[in-house]
C-alpha positions in Angstrom: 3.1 9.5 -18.5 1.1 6.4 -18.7 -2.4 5.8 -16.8 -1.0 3.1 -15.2 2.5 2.3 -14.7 3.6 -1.5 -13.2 5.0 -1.7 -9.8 8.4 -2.7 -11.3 8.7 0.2 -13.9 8.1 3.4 -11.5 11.1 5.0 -11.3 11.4 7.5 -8.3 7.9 7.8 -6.7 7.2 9.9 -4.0 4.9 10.7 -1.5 3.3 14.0 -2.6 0.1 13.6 -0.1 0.4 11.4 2.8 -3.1 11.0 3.7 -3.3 12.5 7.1 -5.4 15.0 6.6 -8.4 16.1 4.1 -6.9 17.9 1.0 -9.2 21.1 2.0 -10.3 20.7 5.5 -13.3 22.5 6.8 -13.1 26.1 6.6 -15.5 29.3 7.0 -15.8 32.8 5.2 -14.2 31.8 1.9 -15.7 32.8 -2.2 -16.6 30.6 -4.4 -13.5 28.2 -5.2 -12.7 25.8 -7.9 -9.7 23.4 -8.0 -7.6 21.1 -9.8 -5.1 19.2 -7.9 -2.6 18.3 -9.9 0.5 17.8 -7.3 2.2 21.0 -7.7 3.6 22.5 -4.9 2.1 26.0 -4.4 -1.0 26.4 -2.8 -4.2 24.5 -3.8 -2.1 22.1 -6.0 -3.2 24.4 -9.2 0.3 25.8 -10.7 0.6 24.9 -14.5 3.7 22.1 -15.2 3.0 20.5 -11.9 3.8 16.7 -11.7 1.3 14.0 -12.7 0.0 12.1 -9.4 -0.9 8.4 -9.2 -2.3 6.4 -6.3 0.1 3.2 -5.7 -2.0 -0.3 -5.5 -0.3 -2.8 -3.3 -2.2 -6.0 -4.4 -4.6 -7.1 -7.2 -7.7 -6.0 -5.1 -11.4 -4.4 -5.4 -11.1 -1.1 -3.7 -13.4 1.1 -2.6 -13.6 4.9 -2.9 -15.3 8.1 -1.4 -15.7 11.7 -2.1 -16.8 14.4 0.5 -17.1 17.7 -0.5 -18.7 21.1 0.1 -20.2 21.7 -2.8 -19.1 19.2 -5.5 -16.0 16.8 -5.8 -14.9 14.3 -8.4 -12.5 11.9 -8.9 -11.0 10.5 -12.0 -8.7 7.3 -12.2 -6.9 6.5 -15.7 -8.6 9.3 -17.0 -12.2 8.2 -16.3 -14.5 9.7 -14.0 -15.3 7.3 -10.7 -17.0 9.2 -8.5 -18.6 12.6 -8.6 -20.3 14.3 -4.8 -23.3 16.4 -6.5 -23.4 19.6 -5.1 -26.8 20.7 -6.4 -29.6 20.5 -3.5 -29.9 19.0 -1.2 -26.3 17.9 -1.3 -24.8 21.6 -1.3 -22.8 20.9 1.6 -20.5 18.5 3.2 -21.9 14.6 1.8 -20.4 11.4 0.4 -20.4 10.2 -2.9 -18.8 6.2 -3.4 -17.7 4.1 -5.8 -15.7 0.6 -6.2 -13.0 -0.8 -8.7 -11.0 -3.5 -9.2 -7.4 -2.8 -9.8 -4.0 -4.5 -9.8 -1.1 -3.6 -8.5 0.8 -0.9 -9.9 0.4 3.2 -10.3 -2.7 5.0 -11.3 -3.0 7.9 -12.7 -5.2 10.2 -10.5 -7.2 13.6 -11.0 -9.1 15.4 -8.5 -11.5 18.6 -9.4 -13.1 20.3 -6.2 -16.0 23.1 -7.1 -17.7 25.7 -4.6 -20.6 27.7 -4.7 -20.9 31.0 -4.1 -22.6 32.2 -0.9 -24.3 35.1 0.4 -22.9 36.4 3.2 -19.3 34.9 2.2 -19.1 35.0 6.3 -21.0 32.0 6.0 -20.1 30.0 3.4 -18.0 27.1 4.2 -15.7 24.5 1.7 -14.4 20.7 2.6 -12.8 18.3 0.3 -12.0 14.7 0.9 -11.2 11.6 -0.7 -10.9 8.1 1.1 -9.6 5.1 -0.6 -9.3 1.3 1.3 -10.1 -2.1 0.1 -12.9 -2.6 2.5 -16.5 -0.3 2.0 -15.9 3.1 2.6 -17.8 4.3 6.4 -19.6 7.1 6.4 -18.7 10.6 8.1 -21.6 12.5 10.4 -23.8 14.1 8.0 -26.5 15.1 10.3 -27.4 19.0 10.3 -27.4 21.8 8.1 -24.0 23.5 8.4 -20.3 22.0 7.0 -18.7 23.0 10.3 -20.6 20.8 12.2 -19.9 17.8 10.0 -17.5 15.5 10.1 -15.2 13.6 7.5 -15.7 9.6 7.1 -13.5 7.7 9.6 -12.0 5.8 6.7 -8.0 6.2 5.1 -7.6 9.3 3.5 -6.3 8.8 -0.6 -2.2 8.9 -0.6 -0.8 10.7 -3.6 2.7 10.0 -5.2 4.6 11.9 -8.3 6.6 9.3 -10.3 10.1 10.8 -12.4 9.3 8.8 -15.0 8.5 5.3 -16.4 11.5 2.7 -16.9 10.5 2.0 -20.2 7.9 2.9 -23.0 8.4 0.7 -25.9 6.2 -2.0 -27.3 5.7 -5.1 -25.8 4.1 -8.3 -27.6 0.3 -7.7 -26.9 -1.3 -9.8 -23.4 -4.7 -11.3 -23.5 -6.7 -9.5 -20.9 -9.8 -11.2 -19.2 -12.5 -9.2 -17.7 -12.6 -9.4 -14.1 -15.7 -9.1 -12.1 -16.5 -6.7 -9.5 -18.6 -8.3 -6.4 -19.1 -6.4 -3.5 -20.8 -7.4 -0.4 -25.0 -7.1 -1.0 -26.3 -3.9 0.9 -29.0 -5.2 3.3 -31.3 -2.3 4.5 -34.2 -2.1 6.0 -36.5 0.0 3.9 -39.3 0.0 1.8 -38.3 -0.2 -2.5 -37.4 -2.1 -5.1 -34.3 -4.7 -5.0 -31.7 -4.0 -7.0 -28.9 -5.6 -8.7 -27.0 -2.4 -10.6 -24.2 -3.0 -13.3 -20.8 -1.2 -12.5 -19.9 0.6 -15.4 -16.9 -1.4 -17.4 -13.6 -0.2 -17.2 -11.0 -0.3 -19.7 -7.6 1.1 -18.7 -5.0 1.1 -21.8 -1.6 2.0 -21.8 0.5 3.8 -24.6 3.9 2.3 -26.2 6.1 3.8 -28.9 6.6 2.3 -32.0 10.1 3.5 -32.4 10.4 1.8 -36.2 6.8 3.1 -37.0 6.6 6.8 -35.1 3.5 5.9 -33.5 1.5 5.5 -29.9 0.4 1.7 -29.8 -2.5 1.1 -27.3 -2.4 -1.7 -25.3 -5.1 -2.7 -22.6 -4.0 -3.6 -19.6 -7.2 -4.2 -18.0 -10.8 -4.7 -17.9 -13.1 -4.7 -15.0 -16.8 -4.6 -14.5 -19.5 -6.2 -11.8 -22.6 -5.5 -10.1 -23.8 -4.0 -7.1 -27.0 -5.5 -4.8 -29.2 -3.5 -2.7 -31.8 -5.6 -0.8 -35.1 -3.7 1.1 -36.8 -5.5 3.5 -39.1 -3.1 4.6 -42.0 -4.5 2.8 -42.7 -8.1 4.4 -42.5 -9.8 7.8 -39.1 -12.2 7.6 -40.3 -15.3 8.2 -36.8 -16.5 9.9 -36.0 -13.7 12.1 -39.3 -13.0 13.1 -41.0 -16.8 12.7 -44.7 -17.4 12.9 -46.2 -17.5 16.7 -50.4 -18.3 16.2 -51.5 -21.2 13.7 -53.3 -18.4 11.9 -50.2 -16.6 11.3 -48.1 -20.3 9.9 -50.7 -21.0 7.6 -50.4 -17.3 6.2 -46.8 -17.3 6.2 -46.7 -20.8 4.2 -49.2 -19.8 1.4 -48.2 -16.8 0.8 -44.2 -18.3 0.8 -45.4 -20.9 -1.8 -47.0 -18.7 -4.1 -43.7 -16.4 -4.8 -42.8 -18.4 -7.8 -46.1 -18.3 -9.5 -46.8 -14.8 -8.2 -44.1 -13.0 -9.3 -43.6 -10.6 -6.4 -42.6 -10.8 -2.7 -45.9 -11.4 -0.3 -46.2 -10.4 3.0 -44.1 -13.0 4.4 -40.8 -13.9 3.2 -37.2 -13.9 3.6 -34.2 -11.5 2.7 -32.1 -15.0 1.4 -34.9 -15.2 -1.0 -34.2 -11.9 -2.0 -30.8 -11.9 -2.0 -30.7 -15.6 -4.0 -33.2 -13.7 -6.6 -30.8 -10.7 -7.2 -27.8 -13.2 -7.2 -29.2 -14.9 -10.1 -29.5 -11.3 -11.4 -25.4 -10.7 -10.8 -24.7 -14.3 -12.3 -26.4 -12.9 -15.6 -24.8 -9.8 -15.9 -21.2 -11.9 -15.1 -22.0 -14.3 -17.6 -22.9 -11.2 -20.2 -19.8 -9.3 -19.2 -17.1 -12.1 -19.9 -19.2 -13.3 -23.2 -19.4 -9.9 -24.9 -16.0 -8.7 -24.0 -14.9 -11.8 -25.6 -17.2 -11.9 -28.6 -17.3 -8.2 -29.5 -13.5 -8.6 -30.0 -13.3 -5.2 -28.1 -9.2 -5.8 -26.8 -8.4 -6.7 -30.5 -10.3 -3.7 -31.8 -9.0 -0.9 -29.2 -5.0 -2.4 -29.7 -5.2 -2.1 -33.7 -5.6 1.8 -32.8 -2.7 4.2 -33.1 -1.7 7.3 -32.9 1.4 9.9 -35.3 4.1 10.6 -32.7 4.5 13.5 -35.1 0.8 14.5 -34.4 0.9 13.4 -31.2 4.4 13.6 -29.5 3.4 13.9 -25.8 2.3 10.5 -24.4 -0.9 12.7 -22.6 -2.3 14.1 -26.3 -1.3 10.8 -27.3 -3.6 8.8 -24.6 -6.4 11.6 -24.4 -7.6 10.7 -28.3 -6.7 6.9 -28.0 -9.5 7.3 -25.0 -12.0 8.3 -26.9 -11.8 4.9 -29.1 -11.9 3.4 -25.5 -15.1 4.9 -24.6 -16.6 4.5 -27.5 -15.8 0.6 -27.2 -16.9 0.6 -23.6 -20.7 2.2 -23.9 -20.8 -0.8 -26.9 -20.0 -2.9 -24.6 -22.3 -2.0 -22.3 -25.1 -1.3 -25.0 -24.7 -5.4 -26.0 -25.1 -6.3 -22.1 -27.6 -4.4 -21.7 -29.6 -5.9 -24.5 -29.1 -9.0 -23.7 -29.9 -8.9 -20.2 -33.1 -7.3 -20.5 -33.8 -10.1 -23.0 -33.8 -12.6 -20.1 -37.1 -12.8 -18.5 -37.9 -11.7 -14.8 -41.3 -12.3 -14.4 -43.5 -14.8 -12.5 -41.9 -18.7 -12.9 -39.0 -17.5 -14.5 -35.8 -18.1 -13.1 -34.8 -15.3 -11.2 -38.1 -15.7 -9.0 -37.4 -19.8 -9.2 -33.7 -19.2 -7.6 -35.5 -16.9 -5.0 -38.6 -20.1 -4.3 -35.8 -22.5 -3.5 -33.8 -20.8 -0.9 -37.7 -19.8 -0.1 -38.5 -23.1 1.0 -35.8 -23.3 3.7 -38.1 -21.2 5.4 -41.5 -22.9 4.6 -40.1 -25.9 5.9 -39.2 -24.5 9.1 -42.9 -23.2 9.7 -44.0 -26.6 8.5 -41.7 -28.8 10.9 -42.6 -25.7 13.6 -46.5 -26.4 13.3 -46.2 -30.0 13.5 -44.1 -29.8 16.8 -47.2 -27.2 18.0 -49.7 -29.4 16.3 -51.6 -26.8 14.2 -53.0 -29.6 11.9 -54.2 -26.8 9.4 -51.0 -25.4 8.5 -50.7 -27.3 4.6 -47.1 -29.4 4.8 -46.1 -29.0 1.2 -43.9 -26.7 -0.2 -43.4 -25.4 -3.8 -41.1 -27.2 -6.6 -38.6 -24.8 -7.8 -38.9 -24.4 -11.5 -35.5 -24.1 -13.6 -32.6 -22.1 -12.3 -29.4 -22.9 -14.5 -28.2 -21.8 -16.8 -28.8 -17.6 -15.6 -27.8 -17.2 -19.5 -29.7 -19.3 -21.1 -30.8 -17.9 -24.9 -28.0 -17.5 -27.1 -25.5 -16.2 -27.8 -24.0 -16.4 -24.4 -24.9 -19.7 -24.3 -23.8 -19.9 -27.7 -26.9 -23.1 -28.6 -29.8 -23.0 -29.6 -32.9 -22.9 -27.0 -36.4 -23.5 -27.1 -36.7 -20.3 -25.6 -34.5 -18.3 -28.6 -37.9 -17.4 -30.4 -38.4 -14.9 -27.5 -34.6 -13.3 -28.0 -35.6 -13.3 -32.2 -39.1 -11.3 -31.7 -38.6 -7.4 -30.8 -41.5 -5.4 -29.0 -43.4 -3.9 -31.9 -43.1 -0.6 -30.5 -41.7 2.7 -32.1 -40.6 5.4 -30.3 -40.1 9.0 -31.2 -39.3 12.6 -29.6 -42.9 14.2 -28.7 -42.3 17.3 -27.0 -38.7 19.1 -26.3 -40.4 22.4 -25.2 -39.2 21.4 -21.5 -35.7 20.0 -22.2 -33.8 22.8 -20.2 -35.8 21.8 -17.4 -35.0 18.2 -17.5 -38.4 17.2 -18.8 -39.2 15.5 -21.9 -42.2 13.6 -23.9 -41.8 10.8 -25.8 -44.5 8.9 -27.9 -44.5 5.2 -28.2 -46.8 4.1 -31.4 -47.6 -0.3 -31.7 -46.7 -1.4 -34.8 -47.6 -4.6 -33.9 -51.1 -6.7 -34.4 -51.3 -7.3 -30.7 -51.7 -5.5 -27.9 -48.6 -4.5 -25.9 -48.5 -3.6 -22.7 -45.5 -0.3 -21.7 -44.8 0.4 -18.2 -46.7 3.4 -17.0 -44.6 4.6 -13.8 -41.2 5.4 -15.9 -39.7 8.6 -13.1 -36.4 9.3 -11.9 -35.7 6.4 -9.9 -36.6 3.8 -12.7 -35.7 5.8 -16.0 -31.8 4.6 -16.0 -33.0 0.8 -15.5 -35.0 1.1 -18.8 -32.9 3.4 -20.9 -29.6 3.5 -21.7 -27.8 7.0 -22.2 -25.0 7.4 -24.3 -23.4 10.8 -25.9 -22.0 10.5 -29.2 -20.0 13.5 -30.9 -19.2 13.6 -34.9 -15.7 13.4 -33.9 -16.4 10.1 -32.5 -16.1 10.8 -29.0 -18.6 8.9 -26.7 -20.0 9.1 -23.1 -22.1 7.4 -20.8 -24.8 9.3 -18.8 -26.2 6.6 -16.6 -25.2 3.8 -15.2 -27.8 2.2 -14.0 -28.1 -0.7 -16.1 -29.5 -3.5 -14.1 -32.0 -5.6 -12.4 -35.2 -4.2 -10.4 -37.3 -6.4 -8.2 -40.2 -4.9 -7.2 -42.3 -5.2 -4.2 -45.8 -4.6 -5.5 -47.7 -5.4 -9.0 -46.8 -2.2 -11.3 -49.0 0.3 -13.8 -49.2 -0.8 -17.0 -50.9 0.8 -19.9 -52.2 -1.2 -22.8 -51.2 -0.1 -26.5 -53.8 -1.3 -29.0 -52.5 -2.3 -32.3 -51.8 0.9 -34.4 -52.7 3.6 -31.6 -50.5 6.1 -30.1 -50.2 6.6 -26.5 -46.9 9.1 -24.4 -45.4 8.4 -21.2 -43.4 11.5 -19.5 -40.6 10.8 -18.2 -37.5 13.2 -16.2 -34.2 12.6 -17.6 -31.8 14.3 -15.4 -29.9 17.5 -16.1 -26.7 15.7 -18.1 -23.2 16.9 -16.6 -20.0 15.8 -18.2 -16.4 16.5 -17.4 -15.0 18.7 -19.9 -11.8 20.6 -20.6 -13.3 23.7 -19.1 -15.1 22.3 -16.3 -18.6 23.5 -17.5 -21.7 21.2 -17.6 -23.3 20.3 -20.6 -25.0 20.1 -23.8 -23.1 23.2 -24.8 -20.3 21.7 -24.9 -21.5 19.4 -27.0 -22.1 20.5 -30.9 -24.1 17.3 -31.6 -25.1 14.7 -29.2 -27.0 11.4 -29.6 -28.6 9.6 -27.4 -29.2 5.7 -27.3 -32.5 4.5 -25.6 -33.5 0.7 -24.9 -35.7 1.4 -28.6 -33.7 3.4 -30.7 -31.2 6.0 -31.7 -31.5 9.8 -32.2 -29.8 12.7 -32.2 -30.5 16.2 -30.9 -28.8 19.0 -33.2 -28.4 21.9 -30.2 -27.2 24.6 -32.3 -28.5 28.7 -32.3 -32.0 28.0 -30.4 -33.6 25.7 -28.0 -35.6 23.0 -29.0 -38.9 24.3 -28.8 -41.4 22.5 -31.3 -42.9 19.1 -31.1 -41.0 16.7 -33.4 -39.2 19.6 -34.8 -36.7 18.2 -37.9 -34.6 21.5 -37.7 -33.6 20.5 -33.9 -34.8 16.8 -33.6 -32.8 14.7 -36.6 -32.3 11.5 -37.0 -29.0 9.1 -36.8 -28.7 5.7 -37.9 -26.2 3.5 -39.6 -27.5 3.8 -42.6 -29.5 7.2 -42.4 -32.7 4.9 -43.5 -35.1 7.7 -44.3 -38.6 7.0 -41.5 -42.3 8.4 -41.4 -43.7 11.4 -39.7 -44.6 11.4 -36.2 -48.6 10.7 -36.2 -48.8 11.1 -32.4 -48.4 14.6 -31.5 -49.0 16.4 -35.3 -45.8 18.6 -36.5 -43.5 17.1 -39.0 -41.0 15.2 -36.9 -39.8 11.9 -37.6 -40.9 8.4 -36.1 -39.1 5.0 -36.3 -39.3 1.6 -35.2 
């Protein structure tokens, strides 16, 4: 059956899962457990043939979703993962994983894969599974402690799950254009000490499948498109110059320099406001809007994804049918994210730019409150001027998405110098490994030197390829950081080789047989924010630096490149 099925064209759904309780409550002195719920009716929801289950959306609506589990849980809507609770440490016990999407009404298709470690004494080990769904943020359960037992589920509407008998009709209908709609949820306001962030929601493409009867073929047909961004604002890091205003003259003539010099600083000082903040990372969610709709538009990716079919003789069951159409689908969707990314990280975000010019004029609400404050006090020394906002519109404003030309397209035409290559794999099993950037340039450039986990998905992007075609995404972290202090750089001198070590995580897909990994994967390429290359993981582990037998190279055109100079071996190097 279909991954999503209209409101009007479900024939016979039924409430399988009525939401009143957690699908495994909390329980002691059971093995190690893995499940698939998959609506049948003997215990645990595991018996082969069991009925497909859906979720049933009311209204066209952004909905929110969270999994708890004991040790890992995922879900999957339309056949796309949404939300995965990590089990590793420290999340090896009851903890919340969430997630958002926008969907309209109708049926999903659902799938729900629960996972429990073993523990020593059984006695003791404990297992819990839940999944909320409601279209307002998901609340958190208690969390506090160390055992399950003592834990409790989020207060939030358990997920209800329905079988359907079948769909009221399959055949082709004429093809519908489909916008992209844009995810917004409410900014995240904590009090904390980091970097502001506006995060990209990963796109979503859900496609349907309709029978050629004349033809003998599956037809896709996308049915919708969603993607957004999610803001996270710390305010740990300055005094808030509304909530907590200026009381000595001293203090009001700190408070309205350093307020005035955000714009041409480049960076939050140590007074300012968290509608600064949040104006800067709006300006940071208008660009990634803007992107979204242009490239989904531009990259033709509806017309490309609907021109693909499958043989009903090859394919007669709708499922088979859909599971290889997907893999068109995600190949489309981690372009689509590729050419957003790109282009967003073309937009500057630097001092007097217009992220930090959006932030200086919602800034100056404040500095004119401390001015109009010290003139009512008379504190003569405080300065009574504030700063001029530079430009702010358009957030997009190099082409293409603002599809004319700009004085500022020179900086869009003129790529970072830089070439990048695999240094070291020796520690790849560990999550661990080098890379080796070499300036090709005849000026210096300057490379961030504090790449670690918590910034690594913000300046690369991730992507699995196989050679059948098949594509995922392994972070999803494309986005917007704001941080609160001047950074690390390290200065590349024309021609001179210089390696940055950075952690990329352990990478965990879904697969058929549950397992994690690189195993499962015969070839896999991964796409970074410089280039493209392709690990080969076949009889041993990659062990040399810039080894060709484990470290080769994939491009469009297989353009052959020079050795790696940086590390010595006889690897490869490109630009």
């Amino acid at each position: 059956m279909n991954d999503y099925i209209p409101l009007n064209k479900a024939v016979g759904p039924k409430v399988i899962c009525d939401g009143y309780q957690a699908l495994i409550p909390q329980k002691l002195g059971v093995e190690a457990l893995t499940f698939n719920f998959d609506g049948s009716e003997c215990e645990h929801a595991t018996c082969s043939g069991a009925p497909e289950m859906f979720i049933k959306v009311e209204e066209d609506a952004l909905h929110y979703f969270g999994v708890e589990a004991d040790d890992t849980g995922i879900l999957f809507i339309a056949g796309e993962e949404i939300c995965e609770k990590n089990g590793e440490k420290p999340n090896g016990k009851l903890n919340i994983e969430k997630a958002e999407r926008y969907l309209k009404a109708g049926y999903y298709k659902v799938a729900l894969k629960y996972s429990n470690n073993a523990y020593d004494p059984s006695s003791n080990n404990a297992i819990a599974f839940n999944v909320t769904m409601d279209k307002e943020p998901i609340l958190d359960g208690k969390y506090e402690g160390d055992s399950t037992m003592n834990r409790e589920f989020s207060p939030s509407p358990k997920i209800k799950l329905w079988t359907i008998e079948k769909e009221s009709t399959i055949t082709c209908e004429e093809s519908k254009k489909v916008e992209v709609t844009l995810e917004e949820p409410e900014p995240v306001i904590q009090r904390g000490i980091g970097a502001c962030k506006t995060k990209a929601i990963m796109p979503q493409i859900i496609i349907t499948a309709c029978k050629d009867e004349v033809l003998d073929r599956w037809n896709a047909r996308v049915q919708q498109v969603s993607a957004g961004s999610t803001i996270l604002i710390l305010t740990g890091t300055y005094t808030d110059a509304i909530e907590n205003p200026p009381v000595t003259e001293v203090e009001a003539v700190e408070a309205v320099d350093e307020m005035n010099g955000y714009q041409a600083r480049g960076r939050v000082g140590r007074w300012h406001t968290m509608q600064a903040s949040l104006a800067h990372e709006k300006h940071h969610r208008r660009e990634l809007n803007d992107a979204f709709k242009f490239y989904w538009d531009n990259l033709r990716i509806q017309d490309s994804i609907e021109l693909q079919h499958v043989s009903c003789e090859k394919f007669p069951k709708m499922d088979d049918a859909l599971n290889e159409m997907r893999k068109f689908v995600r190949s489309w969707t981690a372009t689509y994210m590729t050419a957003v990314k790109k282009y967003v990280e073309l937009l500057p975000d630097k001092e007097n730019t217009r992220p930090y010019c959006a932030g200086q004029k919602v800034l100056n609400e404040a500095t004119l409150q401390i001015i109009n404050q010290a003139k009512a006090n008379g504190w003569s020394k405080v300065p009574d001027q504030v700063t001029e906002p530079g430009t702010i519109e358009p957030p997009c404003f190099l082409p293409p998405v603002n599809k004319e030309k700009s004085r500022s397209m020179a900086v869009a035409e003129q790529p970072t110098p830089l070439t990048l290559s695999i240094a070291d794999t020796s520690k790849f099993r560990e999550g661990r490994i080098m890379v080796c950037f070499r300036n090709e340039g005849n000026q210096p450039v300057r490379i961030l030197d504090e790449i670690n986990d918590g910034t690594a998905d913000y300046f690369f992007l991730t992507v699995l390829r196989t050679e059948q075609g098949d594509a995922r995404i392994l972070n999803a972290e494309l986005g917007k950081m704001t941080f609160q202090r001047p950074l690390n750089y390290r200065e590349l001198a024309p021609a001179r080789n210089t390696t940055s070590r950075f952690r990329y995580a352990w990478i965990k897909l879904s697969s058929k047989t549950g397992n994690n990994v690189l195993v499962n994967w015969k070839r896999a390429t991964i796409i970074s924010k410089v280039r493209i290359v392709s690990w080969g993981f076949f009889r041993r582990r990659p062990n040399s630096r810039c080894d060709e037998k484990n470290l080769s190279i994939f491009w469009n055109c297989i353009e052959p490149v020079p050795p790696c100079y940086c590390m010595g071996g006889h690897g490869r190097q490109w630009g």
